[in-house]
C-alpha positions as CSV (number, residue, x, y, z in Angstrom):
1,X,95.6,104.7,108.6
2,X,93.8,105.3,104.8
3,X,90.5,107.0,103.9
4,X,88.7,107.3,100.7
5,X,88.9,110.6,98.9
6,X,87.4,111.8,95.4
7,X,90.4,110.5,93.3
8,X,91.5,107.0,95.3
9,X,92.8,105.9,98.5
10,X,94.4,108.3,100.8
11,X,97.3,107.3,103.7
12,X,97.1,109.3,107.4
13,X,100.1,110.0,109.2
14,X,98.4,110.5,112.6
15,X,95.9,113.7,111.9
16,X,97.8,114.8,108.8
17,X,97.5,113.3,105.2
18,X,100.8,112.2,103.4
19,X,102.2,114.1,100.2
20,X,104.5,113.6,97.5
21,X,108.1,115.2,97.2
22,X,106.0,117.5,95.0
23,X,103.4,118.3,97.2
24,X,100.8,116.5,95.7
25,X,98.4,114.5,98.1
26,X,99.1,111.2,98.0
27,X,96.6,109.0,96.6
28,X,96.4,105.7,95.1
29,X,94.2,103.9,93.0
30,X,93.4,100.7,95.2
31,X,92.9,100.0,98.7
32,X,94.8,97.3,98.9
33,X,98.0,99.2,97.7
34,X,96.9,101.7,100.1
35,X,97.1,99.3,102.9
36,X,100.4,98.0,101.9
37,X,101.9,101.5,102.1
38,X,100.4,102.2,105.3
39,X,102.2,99.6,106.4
40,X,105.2,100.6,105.4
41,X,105.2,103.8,107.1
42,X,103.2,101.8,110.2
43,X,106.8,99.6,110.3
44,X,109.2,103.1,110.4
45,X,110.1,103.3,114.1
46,X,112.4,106.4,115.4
47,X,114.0,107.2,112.1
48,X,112.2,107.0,108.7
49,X,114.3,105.0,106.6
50,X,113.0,105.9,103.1
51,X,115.3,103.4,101.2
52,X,113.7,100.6,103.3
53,X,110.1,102.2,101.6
54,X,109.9,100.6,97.7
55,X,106.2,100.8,97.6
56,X,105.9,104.4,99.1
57,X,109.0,105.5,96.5
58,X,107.0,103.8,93.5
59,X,103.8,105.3,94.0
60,X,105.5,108.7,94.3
61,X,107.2,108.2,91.0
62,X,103.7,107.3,89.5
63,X,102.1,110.3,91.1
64,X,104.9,112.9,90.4
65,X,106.3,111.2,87.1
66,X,109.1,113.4,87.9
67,X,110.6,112.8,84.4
68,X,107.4,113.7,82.8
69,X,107.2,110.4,80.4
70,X,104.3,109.2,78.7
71,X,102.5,105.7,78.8
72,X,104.5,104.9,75.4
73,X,107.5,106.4,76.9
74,X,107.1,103.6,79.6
75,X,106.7,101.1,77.1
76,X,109.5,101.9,74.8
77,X,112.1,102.0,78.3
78,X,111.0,98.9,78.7
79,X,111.5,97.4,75.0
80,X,114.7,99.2,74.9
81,X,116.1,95.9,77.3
82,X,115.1,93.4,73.7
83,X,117.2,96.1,72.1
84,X,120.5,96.3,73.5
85,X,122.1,93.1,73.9
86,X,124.5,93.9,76.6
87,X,121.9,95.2,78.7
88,X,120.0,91.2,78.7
89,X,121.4,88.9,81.1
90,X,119.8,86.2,79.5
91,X,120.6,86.8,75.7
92,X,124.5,87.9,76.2
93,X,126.4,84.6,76.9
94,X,130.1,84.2,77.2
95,X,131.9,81.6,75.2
96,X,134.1,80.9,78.6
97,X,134.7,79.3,80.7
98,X,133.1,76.0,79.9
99,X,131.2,75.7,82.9
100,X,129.7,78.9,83.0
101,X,128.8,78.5,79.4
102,X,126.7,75.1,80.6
103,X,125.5,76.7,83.6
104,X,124.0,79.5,81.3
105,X,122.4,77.3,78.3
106,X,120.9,75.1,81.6
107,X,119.2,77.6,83.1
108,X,118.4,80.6,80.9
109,X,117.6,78.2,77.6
110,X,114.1,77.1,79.7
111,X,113.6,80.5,80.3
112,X,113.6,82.0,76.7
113,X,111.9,79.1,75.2
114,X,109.0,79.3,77.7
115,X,108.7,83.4,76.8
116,X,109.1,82.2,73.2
117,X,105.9,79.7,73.2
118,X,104.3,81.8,76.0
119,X,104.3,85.1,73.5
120,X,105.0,83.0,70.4
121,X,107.6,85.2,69.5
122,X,111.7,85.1,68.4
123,X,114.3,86.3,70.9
124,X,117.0,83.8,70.4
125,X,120.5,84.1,72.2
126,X,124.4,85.4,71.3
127,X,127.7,85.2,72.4
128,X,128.2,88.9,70.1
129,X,128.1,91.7,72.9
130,X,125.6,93.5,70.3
131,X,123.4,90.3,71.1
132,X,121.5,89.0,68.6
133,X,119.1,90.7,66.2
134,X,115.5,90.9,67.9
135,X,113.1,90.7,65.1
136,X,110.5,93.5,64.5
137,X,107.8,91.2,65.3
138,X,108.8,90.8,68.8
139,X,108.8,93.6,69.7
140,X,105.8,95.0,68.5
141,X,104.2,92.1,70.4
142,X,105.7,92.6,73.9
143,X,104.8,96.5,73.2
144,X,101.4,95.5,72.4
145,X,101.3,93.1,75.6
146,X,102.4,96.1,77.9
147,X,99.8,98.3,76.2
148,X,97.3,96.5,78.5
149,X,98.7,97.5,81.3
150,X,98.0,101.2,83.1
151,X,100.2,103.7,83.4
152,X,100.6,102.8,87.3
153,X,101.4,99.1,86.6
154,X,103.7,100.2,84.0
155,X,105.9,102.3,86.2
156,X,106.5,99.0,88.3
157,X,107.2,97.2,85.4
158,X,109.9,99.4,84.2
159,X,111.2,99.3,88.0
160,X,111.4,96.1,87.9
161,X,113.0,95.5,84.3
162,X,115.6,97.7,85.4
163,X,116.6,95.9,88.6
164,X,116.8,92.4,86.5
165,X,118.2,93.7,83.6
166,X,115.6,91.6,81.8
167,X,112.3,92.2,80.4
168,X,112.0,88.4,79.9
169,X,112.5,88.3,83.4
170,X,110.3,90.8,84.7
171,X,107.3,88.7,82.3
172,X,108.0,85.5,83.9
173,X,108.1,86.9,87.0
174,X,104.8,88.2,86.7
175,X,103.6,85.9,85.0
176,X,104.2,83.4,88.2
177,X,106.4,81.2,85.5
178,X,109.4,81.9,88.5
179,X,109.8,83.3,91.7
180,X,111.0,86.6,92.9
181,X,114.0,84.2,94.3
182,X,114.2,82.3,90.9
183,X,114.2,85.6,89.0
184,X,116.9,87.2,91.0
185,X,119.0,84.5,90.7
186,X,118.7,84.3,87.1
187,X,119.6,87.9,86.9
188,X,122.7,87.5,89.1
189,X,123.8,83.8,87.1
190,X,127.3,85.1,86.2
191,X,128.2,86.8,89.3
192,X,126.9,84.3,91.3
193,X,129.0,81.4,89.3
194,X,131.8,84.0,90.8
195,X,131.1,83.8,94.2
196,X,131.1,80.0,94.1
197,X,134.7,79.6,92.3
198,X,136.0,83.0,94.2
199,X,134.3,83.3,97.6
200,X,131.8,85.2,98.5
201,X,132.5,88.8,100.4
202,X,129.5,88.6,103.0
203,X,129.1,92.0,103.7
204,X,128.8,92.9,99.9
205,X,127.4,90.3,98.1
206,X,125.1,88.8,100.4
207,X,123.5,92.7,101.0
208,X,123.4,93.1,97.4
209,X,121.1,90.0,97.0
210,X,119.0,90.9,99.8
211,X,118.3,94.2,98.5
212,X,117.7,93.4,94.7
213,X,115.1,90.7,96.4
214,X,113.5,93.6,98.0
215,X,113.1,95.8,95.4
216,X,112.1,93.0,92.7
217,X,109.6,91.8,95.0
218,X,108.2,95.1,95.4
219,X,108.0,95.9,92.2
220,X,105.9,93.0,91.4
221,X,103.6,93.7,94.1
222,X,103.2,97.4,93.1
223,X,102.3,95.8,89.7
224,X,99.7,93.4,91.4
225,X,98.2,96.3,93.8
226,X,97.9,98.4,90.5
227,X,95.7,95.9,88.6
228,X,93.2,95.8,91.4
229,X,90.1,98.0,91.1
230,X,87.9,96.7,93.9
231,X,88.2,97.7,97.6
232,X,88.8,95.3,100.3
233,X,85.6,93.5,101.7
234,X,85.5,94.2,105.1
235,X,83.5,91.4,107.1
236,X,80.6,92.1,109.2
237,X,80.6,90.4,112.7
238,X,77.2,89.3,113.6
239,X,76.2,88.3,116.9
Protein backbone atom coordinates (compact mmCIF):
# COMPACT_ATOMS: atom_id res chain seq x y z
CA UNK A 1 0.00 0.00 0.00
CA UNK A 2 1.25 3.96 -0.01
CA UNK A 3 0.63 6.82 2.53
CA UNK A 4 1.51 10.39 2.51
CA UNK A 5 4.32 11.49 4.57
CA UNK A 6 6.03 15.13 5.09
CA UNK A 7 8.37 14.78 1.98
CA UNK A 8 6.09 12.66 -0.71
CA UNK A 9 4.48 9.37 -1.18
CA UNK A 10 5.51 6.62 0.92
CA UNK A 11 5.12 2.50 -0.13
CA UNK A 12 4.07 -0.21 2.86
CA UNK A 13 5.24 -3.58 2.73
CA UNK A 14 2.56 -5.04 5.03
CA UNK A 15 3.16 -3.02 8.53
CA UNK A 16 6.64 -1.93 7.61
CA UNK A 17 7.66 1.04 5.33
CA UNK A 18 10.20 0.25 2.38
CA UNK A 19 13.92 1.73 2.31
CA UNK A 20 16.60 2.33 -0.05
CA UNK A 21 19.88 0.17 -0.34
CA UNK A 22 21.05 3.10 1.80
CA UNK A 23 18.60 3.13 4.27
CA UNK A 24 16.88 6.01 3.40
CA UNK A 25 12.87 5.87 3.51
CA UNK A 26 11.61 5.55 0.49
CA UNK A 27 9.58 8.31 -0.83
CA UNK A 28 8.55 9.65 -3.98
CA UNK A 29 7.35 12.75 -5.27
CA UNK A 30 3.87 11.68 -6.90
CA UNK A 31 1.31 9.36 -6.09
CA UNK A 32 0.85 8.13 -9.14
CA UNK A 33 4.61 6.80 -9.27
CA UNK A 34 3.89 5.66 -5.85
CA UNK A 35 1.16 3.48 -7.02
CA UNK A 36 3.07 2.12 -9.85
CA UNK A 37 5.82 0.87 -7.52
CA UNK A 38 3.43 -0.60 -5.24
CA UNK A 39 2.53 -2.52 -7.80
CA UNK A 40 5.57 -3.72 -8.62
CA UNK A 41 6.29 -5.12 -5.35
CA UNK A 42 2.21 -6.13 -5.16
CA UNK A 43 3.27 -8.41 -8.52
CA UNK A 44 6.60 -10.25 -6.53
CA UNK A 45 5.21 -13.58 -5.59
CA UNK A 46 7.57 -16.15 -3.47
CA UNK A 47 10.90 -14.72 -4.58
CA UNK A 48 11.56 -10.98 -5.12
CA UNK A 49 12.93 -10.72 -8.41
CA UNK A 50 14.57 -7.28 -8.29
CA UNK A 51 15.72 -7.25 -11.94
CA UNK A 52 12.08 -7.72 -12.93
CA UNK A 53 11.60 -4.11 -10.60
CA UNK A 54 12.79 -0.90 -13.17
CA UNK A 55 10.65 1.48 -11.45
CA UNK A 56 11.59 0.51 -7.80
CA UNK A 57 15.56 0.39 -9.05
CA UNK A 58 15.08 4.05 -10.59
CA UNK A 59 13.59 5.71 -7.87
CA UNK A 60 16.33 4.19 -5.59
CA UNK A 61 18.99 5.69 -7.90
CA UNK A 62 17.14 9.07 -7.62
CA UNK A 63 16.79 8.83 -3.88
CA UNK A 64 20.42 7.43 -3.19
CA UNK A 65 22.19 9.10 -6.21
CA UNK A 66 24.77 6.63 -5.33
CA UNK A 67 27.32 8.33 -7.65
CA UNK A 68 26.67 11.51 -6.08
CA UNK A 69 26.16 13.63 -9.53
CA UNK A 70 24.56 16.83 -9.89
CA UNK A 71 21.54 18.03 -12.01
CA UNK A 72 24.24 19.37 -14.72
CA UNK A 73 26.09 16.16 -14.24
CA UNK A 74 22.86 14.46 -15.47
CA UNK A 75 22.64 16.75 -18.24
CA UNK A 76 26.10 16.57 -19.57
CA UNK A 77 25.82 12.30 -19.44
CA UNK A 78 23.25 12.78 -21.35
CA UNK A 79 24.86 15.24 -24.09
CA UNK A 80 27.85 13.28 -23.98
CA UNK A 81 25.61 10.55 -26.56
CA UNK A 82 25.68 14.07 -29.46
CA UNK A 83 29.34 13.78 -28.62
CA UNK A 84 30.68 10.58 -29.33
CA UNK A 85 29.77 9.34 -32.65
CA UNK A 86 30.21 5.69 -32.10
CA UNK A 87 28.09 5.75 -29.13
CA UNK A 88 24.78 7.16 -31.71
CA UNK A 89 23.04 4.47 -33.48
CA UNK A 90 21.47 6.84 -35.55
CA UNK A 91 24.43 9.13 -36.67
CA UNK A 92 27.18 6.21 -37.20
CA UNK A 93 26.19 4.51 -40.62
CA UNK A 94 28.19 1.90 -42.42
CA UNK A 95 28.99 2.37 -46.03
CA UNK A 96 28.03 -1.64 -46.44
CA UNK A 97 26.43 -3.61 -47.37
CA UNK A 98 24.04 -1.87 -49.69
CA UNK A 99 20.97 -2.87 -48.11
CA UNK A 100 21.77 -2.10 -44.77
CA UNK A 101 22.95 1.26 -45.93
CA UNK A 102 19.18 1.81 -47.47
CA UNK A 103 17.60 0.26 -44.61
CA UNK A 104 19.47 2.90 -42.39
CA UNK A 105 18.94 6.31 -44.50
CA UNK A 106 14.96 4.88 -44.72
CA UNK A 107 14.46 4.72 -41.32
CA UNK A 108 16.80 6.82 -39.21
CA UNK A 109 16.83 9.93 -42.01
CA UNK A 110 12.86 10.61 -40.75
CA UNK A 111 14.09 10.43 -37.45
CA UNK A 112 16.85 13.08 -37.42
CA UNK A 113 15.09 15.41 -39.61
CA UNK A 114 11.93 15.48 -37.38
CA UNK A 115 14.50 16.15 -34.06
CA UNK A 116 16.13 18.63 -36.49
CA UNK A 117 12.78 20.81 -37.20
CA UNK A 118 11.30 19.72 -33.78
CA UNK A 119 14.46 21.50 -31.86
CA UNK A 120 15.56 23.50 -35.01
CA UNK A 121 18.82 22.37 -34.52
CA UNK A 122 22.00 20.58 -36.77
CA UNK A 123 22.83 16.90 -36.02
CA UNK A 124 23.54 15.57 -39.42
CA UNK A 125 24.85 11.91 -40.11
CA UNK A 126 28.51 10.06 -40.92
CA UNK A 127 29.86 7.09 -42.17
CA UNK A 128 33.47 8.34 -39.96
CA UNK A 129 33.33 6.26 -36.71
CA UNK A 130 34.19 9.79 -34.98
CA UNK A 131 30.65 10.68 -36.50
CA UNK A 132 30.14 13.89 -37.60
CA UNK A 133 30.96 17.22 -35.94
CA UNK A 134 27.83 18.21 -33.65
CA UNK A 135 27.72 21.96 -33.71
CA UNK A 136 27.98 23.99 -30.41
CA UNK A 137 24.58 25.25 -31.00
CA UNK A 138 23.04 21.98 -30.56
CA UNK A 139 24.06 21.18 -27.88
CA UNK A 140 23.60 23.95 -25.87
CA UNK A 141 20.01 23.66 -26.98
CA UNK A 142 19.20 20.01 -26.04
CA UNK A 143 21.14 21.11 -22.63
CA UNK A 144 18.89 23.90 -22.26
CA UNK A 145 15.78 21.66 -23.18
CA UNK A 146 16.79 19.11 -20.35
CA UNK A 147 17.35 21.99 -18.01
CA UNK A 148 13.50 21.96 -17.67
CA UNK A 149 13.33 18.87 -16.49
CA UNK A 150 13.82 17.85 -12.42
CA UNK A 151 16.46 16.09 -11.18
CA UNK A 152 14.00 12.91 -10.80
CA UNK A 153 12.93 13.05 -14.54
CA UNK A 154 16.39 13.47 -15.43
CA UNK A 155 17.70 10.31 -13.87
CA UNK A 156 15.10 8.42 -16.26
CA UNK A 157 16.21 10.17 -18.97
CA UNK A 158 19.71 9.29 -18.67
CA UNK A 159 18.40 5.55 -18.06
CA UNK A 160 16.81 5.67 -20.88
CA UNK A 161 19.52 7.32 -23.27
CA UNK A 162 21.73 4.70 -22.13
CA UNK A 163 19.56 1.74 -22.99
CA UNK A 164 18.99 3.25 -26.79
CA UNK A 165 22.21 4.51 -27.26
CA UNK A 166 20.48 7.64 -28.47
CA UNK A 167 19.51 10.80 -26.98
CA UNK A 168 17.61 11.53 -30.26
CA UNK A 169 15.81 8.54 -29.36
CA UNK A 170 15.04 8.88 -25.95
CA UNK A 171 13.41 12.80 -27.24
CA UNK A 172 11.25 11.23 -29.64
CA UNK A 173 10.27 8.78 -27.54
CA UNK A 174 9.11 11.07 -25.07
CA UNK A 175 8.03 13.22 -27.03
CA UNK A 176 5.22 10.49 -28.40
CA UNK A 177 6.97 11.16 -32.04
CA UNK A 178 7.58 6.87 -31.75
CA UNK A 179 6.73 4.18 -29.64
CA UNK A 180 8.60 2.39 -27.04
CA UNK A 181 8.41 -0.54 -29.82
CA UNK A 182 9.44 2.01 -32.66
CA UNK A 183 12.31 3.30 -30.56
CA UNK A 184 13.73 -0.05 -29.68
CA UNK A 185 13.74 -1.10 -32.96
CA UNK A 186 15.49 1.78 -34.17
CA UNK A 187 18.13 1.28 -31.64
CA UNK A 188 18.58 -2.37 -32.55
CA UNK A 189 18.43 -1.50 -36.78
CA UNK A 190 21.81 -3.09 -37.44
CA UNK A 191 21.51 -6.13 -35.38
CA UNK A 192 18.31 -6.74 -36.24
CA UNK A 193 19.13 -6.42 -40.22
CA UNK A 194 21.47 -9.48 -38.79
CA UNK A 195 19.04 -11.63 -37.50
CA UNK A 196 16.99 -11.46 -40.72
CA UNK A 197 20.03 -12.43 -43.21
CA UNK A 198 21.66 -14.81 -40.28
CA UNK A 199 18.87 -16.25 -38.14
CA UNK A 200 17.75 -15.41 -35.19
CA UNK A 201 19.08 -17.43 -31.85
CA UNK A 202 15.62 -17.38 -29.87
CA UNK A 203 16.87 -17.81 -26.59
CA UNK A 204 19.22 -14.70 -26.97
CA UNK A 205 18.04 -12.37 -29.17
CA UNK A 206 14.45 -12.58 -28.68
CA UNK A 207 15.26 -12.08 -24.50
CA UNK A 208 17.36 -9.31 -25.28
CA UNK A 209 14.50 -7.39 -27.13
CA UNK A 210 12.12 -8.20 -24.54
CA UNK A 211 14.18 -6.80 -21.90
CA UNK A 212 15.44 -3.55 -23.53
CA UNK A 213 11.46 -3.07 -24.14
CA UNK A 214 11.07 -3.31 -20.50
CA UNK A 215 13.54 -1.11 -19.34
CA UNK A 216 12.91 1.58 -22.17
CA UNK A 217 9.37 1.53 -21.29
CA UNK A 218 10.03 2.12 -17.87
CA UNK A 219 12.19 4.53 -18.13
CA UNK A 220 9.74 6.64 -19.97
CA UNK A 221 7.17 6.03 -17.48
CA UNK A 222 9.49 6.99 -14.55
CA UNK A 223 9.94 10.16 -16.66
CA UNK A 224 6.07 10.66 -16.98
CA UNK A 225 5.29 9.79 -13.11
CA UNK A 226 8.17 12.39 -12.30
CA UNK A 227 6.49 15.31 -14.14
CA UNK A 228 3.28 14.80 -12.17
CA UNK A 229 2.70 17.06 -9.09
CA UNK A 230 -1.00 16.42 -8.35
CA UNK A 231 -2.28 13.38 -6.39
CA UNK A 232 -4.75 10.97 -7.80
CA UNK A 233 -8.54 12.10 -7.48
CA UNK A 234 -10.04 9.56 -5.68
CA UNK A 235 -13.96 9.39 -6.55
CA UNK A 236 -16.61 9.70 -3.95
CA UNK A 237 -19.55 7.09 -4.24
CA UNK A 238 -22.74 8.64 -3.48
CA UNK A 239 -25.71 6.87 -2.76
Amino acid sequence: SISQGEGGFEINLDHRKLKTPQAKLFTVPSETLALAVATEWDSQQDTIKFYTMHLTTLCNTALDNPSQRSKDQLIKAAVKFLETGHSLVEIYRVEEPPALVELQKNEWDPIIEWAEKRYNVVIGSSTSIMGPSIPQSTKDTFVSHLASYNSWALQGIEYMITQLKSLVLSMSLLDKHLTVEQAVLLSRLEEEFQIQHWGNVEWAHDYDMYELRARTAAAALFVQLCLENSTVKHKLLQD
